[in-house]
N, CA, C and O of each residue as an XYZ file, in Angstrom:
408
protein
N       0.833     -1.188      0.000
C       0.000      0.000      0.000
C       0.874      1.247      0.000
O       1.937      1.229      0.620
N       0.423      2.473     -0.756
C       1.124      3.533     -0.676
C       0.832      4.333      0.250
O      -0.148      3.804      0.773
N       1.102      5.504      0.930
C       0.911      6.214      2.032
C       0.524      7.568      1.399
O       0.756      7.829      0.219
N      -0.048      8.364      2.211
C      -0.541      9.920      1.721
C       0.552     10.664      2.070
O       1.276     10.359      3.018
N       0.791     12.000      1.092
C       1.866     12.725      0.518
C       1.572     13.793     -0.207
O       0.601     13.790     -0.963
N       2.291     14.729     -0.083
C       2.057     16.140     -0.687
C       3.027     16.569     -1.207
O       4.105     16.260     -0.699
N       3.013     17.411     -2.372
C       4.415     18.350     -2.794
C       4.032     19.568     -2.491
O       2.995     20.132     -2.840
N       5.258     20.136     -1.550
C       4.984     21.407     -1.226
C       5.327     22.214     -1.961
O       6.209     21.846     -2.737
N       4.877     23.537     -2.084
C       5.412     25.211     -2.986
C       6.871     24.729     -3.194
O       7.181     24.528     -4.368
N       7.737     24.529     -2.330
C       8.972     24.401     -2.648
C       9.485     23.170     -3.528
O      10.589     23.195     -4.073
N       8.390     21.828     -3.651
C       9.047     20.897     -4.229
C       9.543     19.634     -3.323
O       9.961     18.537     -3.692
N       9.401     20.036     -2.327
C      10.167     18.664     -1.023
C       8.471     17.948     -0.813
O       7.356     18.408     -0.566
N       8.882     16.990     -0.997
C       7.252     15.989     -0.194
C       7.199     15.834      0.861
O       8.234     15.391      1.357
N       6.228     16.044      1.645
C       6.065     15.685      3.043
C       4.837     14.832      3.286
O       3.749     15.042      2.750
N       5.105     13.834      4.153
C       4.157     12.986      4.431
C       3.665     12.925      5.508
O       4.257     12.183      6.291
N       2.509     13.584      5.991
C       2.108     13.677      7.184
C       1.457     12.692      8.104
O       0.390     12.154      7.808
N       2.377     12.352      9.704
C       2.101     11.433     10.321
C       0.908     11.240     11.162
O       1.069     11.749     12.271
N       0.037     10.810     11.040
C      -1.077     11.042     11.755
C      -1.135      9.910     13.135
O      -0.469      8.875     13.144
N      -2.123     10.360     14.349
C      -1.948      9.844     15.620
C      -2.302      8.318     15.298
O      -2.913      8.255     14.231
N      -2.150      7.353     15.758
C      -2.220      5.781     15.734
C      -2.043      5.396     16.857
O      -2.865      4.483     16.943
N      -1.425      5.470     17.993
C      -1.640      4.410     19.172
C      -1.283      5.837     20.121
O      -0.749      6.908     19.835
N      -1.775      5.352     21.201
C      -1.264      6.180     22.659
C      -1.021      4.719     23.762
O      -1.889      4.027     24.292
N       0.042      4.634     23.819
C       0.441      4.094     25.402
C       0.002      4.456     26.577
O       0.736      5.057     27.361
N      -1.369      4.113     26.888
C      -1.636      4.020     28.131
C      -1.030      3.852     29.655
O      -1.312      4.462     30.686
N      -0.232      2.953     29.440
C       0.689      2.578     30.636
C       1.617      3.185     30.796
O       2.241      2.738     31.759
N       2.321      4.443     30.120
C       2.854      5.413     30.273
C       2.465      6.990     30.667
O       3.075      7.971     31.093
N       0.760      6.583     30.179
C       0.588      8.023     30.428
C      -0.176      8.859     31.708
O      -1.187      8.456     32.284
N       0.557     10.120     32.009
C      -0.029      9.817     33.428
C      -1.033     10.902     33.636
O      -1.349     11.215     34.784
N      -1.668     11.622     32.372
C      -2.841     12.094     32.193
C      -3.010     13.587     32.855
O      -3.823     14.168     33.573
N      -1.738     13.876     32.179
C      -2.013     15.947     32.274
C      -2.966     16.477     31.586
O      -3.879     17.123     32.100
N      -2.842     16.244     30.298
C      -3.861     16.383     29.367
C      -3.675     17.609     28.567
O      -4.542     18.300     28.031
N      -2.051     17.800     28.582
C      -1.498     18.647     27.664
C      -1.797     18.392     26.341
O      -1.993     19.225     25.456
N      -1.817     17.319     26.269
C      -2.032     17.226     24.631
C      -3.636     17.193     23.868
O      -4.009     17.291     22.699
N      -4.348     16.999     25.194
C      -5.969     17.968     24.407
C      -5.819     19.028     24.634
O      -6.887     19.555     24.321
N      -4.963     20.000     25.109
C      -5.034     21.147     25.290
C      -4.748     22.149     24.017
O      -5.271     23.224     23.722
N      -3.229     21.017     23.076
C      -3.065     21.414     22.513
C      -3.940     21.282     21.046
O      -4.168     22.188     20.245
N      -4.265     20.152     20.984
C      -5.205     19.704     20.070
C      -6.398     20.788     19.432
O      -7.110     21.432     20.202
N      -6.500     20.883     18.224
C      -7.632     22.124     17.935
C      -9.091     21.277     17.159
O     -10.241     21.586     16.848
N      -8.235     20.101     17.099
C      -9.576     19.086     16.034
C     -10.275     18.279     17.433
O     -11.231     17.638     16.995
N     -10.182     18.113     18.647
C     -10.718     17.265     19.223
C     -10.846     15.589     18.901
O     -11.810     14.828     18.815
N      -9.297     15.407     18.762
C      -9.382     13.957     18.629
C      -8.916     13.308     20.274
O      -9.268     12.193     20.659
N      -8.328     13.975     20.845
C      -8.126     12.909     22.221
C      -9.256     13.674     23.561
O      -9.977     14.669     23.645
N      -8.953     12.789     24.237
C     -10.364     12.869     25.471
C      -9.374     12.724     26.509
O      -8.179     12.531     26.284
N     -10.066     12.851     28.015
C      -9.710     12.472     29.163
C     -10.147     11.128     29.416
O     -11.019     10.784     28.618
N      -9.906     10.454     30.065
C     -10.542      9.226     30.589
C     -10.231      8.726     31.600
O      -9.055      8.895     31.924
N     -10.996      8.018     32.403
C     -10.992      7.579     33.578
C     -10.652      6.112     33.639
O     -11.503      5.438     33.059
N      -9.430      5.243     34.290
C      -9.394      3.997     33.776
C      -9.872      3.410     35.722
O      -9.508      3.832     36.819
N     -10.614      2.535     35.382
C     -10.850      2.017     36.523
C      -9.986      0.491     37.105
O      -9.187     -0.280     36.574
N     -10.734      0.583     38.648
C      -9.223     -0.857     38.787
C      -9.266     -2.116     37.944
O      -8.273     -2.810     37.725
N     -10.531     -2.373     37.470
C     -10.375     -3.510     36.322
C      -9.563     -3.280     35.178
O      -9.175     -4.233     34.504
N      -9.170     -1.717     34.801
C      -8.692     -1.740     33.510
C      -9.735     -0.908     32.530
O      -9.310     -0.415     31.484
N     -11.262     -0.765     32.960
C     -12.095     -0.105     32.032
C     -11.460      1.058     32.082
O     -10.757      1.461     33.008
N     -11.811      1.823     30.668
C     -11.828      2.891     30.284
C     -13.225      3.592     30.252
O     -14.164      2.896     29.867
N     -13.481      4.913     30.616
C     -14.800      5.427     31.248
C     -14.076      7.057     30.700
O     -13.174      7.604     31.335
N     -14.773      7.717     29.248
C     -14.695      8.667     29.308
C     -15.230     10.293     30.789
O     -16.373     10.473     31.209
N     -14.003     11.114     31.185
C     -14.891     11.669     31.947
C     -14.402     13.069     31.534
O     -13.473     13.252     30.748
N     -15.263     14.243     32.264
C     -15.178     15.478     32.061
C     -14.023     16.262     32.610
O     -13.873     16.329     33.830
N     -13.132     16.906     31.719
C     -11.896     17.253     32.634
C     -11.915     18.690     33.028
O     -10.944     19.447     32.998
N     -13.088     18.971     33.390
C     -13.549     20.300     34.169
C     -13.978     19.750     35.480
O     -13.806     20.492     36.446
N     -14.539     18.509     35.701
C     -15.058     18.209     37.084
C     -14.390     16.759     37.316
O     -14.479     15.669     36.751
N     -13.327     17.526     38.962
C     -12.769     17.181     39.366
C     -13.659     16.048     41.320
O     -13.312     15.622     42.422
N     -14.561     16.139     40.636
C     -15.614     15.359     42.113
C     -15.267     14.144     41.944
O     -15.104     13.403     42.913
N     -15.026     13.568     40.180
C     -14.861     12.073     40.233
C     -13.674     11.623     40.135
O     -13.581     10.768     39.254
N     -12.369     11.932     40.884
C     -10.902     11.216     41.052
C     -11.347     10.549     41.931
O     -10.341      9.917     42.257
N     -12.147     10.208     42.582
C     -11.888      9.213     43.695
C     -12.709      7.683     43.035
O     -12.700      6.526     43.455
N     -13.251      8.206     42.058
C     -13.919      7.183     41.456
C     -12.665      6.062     40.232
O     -12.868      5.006     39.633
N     -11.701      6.774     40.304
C     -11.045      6.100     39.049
C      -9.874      5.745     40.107
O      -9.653      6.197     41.231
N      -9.013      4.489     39.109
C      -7.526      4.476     40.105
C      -7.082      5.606     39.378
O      -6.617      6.473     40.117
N      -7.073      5.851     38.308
C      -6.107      7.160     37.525
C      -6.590      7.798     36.165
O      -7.318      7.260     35.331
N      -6.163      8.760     36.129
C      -7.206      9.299     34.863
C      -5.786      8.949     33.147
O      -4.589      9.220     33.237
N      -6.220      8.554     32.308
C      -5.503      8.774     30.904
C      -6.519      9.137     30.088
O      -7.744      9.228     30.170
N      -5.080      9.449     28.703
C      -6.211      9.890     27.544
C      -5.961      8.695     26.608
O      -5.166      7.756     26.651
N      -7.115      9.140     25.573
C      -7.671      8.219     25.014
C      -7.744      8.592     23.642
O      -8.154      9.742     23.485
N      -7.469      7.962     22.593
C      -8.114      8.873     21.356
C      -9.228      8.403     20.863
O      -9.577      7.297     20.451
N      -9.944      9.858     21.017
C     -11.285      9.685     20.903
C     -11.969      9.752     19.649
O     -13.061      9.207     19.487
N     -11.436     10.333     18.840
C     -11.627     10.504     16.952
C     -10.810     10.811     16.306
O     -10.504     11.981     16.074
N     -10.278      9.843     15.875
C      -8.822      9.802     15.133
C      -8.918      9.993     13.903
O      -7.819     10.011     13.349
N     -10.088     10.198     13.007
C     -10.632     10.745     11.796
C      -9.912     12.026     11.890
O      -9.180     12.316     10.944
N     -10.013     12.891     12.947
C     -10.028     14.222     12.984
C      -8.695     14.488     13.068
O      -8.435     15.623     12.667
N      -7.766     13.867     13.437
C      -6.170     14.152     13.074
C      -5.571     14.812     12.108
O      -6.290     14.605     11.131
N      -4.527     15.608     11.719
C      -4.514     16.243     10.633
C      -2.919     16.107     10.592
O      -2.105     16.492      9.753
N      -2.758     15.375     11.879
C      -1.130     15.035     11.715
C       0.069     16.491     11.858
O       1.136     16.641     11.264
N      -0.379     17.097     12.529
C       0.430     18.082     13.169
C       1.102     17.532     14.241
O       1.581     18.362     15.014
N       1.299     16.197     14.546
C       2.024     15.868     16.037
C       2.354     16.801     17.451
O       3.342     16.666     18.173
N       1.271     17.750     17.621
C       1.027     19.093     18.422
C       1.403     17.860     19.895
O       2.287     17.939     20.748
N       0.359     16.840     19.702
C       0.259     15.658     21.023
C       1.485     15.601     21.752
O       1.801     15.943     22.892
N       2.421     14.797     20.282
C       3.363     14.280     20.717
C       4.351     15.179     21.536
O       4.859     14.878     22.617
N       4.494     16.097     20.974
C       5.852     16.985     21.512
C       5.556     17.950     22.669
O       6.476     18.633     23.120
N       4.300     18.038     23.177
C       3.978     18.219     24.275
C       3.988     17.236     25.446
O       3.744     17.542     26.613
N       4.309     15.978     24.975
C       3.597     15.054     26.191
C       5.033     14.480     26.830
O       5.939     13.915     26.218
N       4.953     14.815     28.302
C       6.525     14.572     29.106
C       6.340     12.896     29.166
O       6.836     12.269     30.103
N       5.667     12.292     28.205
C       6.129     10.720     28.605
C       6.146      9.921     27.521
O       5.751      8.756     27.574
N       6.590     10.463     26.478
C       6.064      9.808     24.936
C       5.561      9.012     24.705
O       6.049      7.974     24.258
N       3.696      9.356     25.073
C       3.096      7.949     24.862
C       2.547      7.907     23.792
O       1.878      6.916     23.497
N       2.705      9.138     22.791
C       1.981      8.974     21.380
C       3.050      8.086     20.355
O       4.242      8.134     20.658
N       2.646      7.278     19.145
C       2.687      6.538     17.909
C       1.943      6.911     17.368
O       0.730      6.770     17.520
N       2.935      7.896     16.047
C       2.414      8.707     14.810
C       2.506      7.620     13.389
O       3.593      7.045     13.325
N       1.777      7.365     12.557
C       2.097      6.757     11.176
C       1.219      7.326      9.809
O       0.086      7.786      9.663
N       2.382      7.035      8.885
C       1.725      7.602      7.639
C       0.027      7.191      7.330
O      -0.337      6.073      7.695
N      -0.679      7.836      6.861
C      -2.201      7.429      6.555
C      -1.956      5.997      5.251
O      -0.929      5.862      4.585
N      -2.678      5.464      5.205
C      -2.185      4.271      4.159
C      -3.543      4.806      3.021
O      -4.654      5.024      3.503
N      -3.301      4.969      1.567
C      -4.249      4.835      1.140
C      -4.194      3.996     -0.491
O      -5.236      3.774     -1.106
């Protein structure tokens, strides 16, 4: 399969990496990287002691006692545009960027 690609004004191709996995078990859920995000592809989430994932609101802070720990999640990965804004904000590199396949 070939991957998506552009020629820029100048002539150099660039292939833009779009979000594909987040490492959970690394991440310890600042939530810098929805902050930075302008498309709304990642969320907060609440992982509970089984392991569920439970989207929650990261304005209300009543339910930490309900989760063992909060991570993010990607929540619509359609909406990526492959600016890696995520990645280079996040102090624990839990994002995996890859070319779009088309």
């Amino acid at each position: 399969m070939s991957t998506y690609s552009i020629t820029l004004p100048s002539g150099a191709v660039w292939t833009p990496h779009f979000v594909a996995e987040l490492d959970q078990n690394k991440c310890i859920g600042c939530a810098r990287c929805v902050k930075v995000c302008a498309n709304n592809v990642l969320a907060l989430a609440g992982m509970t002691e089984d392991g569920d994932i439970v989207l929650v609101d990261p304005e209300n802070e009543d339910d930490d006692d309900e989760f063992e720990r909060k991570v993010m999640t990607i929540a619509t990965q359609a909406n990526c545009i492959g600016c890696q804004a995520c990645s280079k904000v996040c102090p624990k590199k839990c994002y995996t960027h890859a070319p779009a396949e088309v």
